[in-house]
N, C-alpha and C positions, 0 to 999 in steps of 0.2 A: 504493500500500500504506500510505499515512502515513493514509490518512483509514481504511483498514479499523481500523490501531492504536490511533487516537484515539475508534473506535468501542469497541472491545476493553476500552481503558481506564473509558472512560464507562462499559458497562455493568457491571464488576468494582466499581465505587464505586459505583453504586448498588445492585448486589448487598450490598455490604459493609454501606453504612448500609443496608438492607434488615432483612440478618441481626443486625447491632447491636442495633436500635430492637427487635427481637422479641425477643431475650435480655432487654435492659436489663427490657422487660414484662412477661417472663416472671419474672427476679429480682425485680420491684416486687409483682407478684401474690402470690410467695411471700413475703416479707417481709410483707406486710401481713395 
């Protein structure tokens, strides 16, 4: 089960930068 959690985690963080990078772009597009 440690490798399904370390699976879990991995894809939560790149979900996360994911979701980040599309905000931060989203914010840059309207700002500019």
């Amino acid at each position: 089960m440690r490798l399904w959690d370390d699976v879990q985690v991995t894809t939560l963080a790149v979900l996360g930068i994911g979701v980040g990078s599309a905000l931060l772009a989203t914010l840059r597009f309207r700002w500019e």
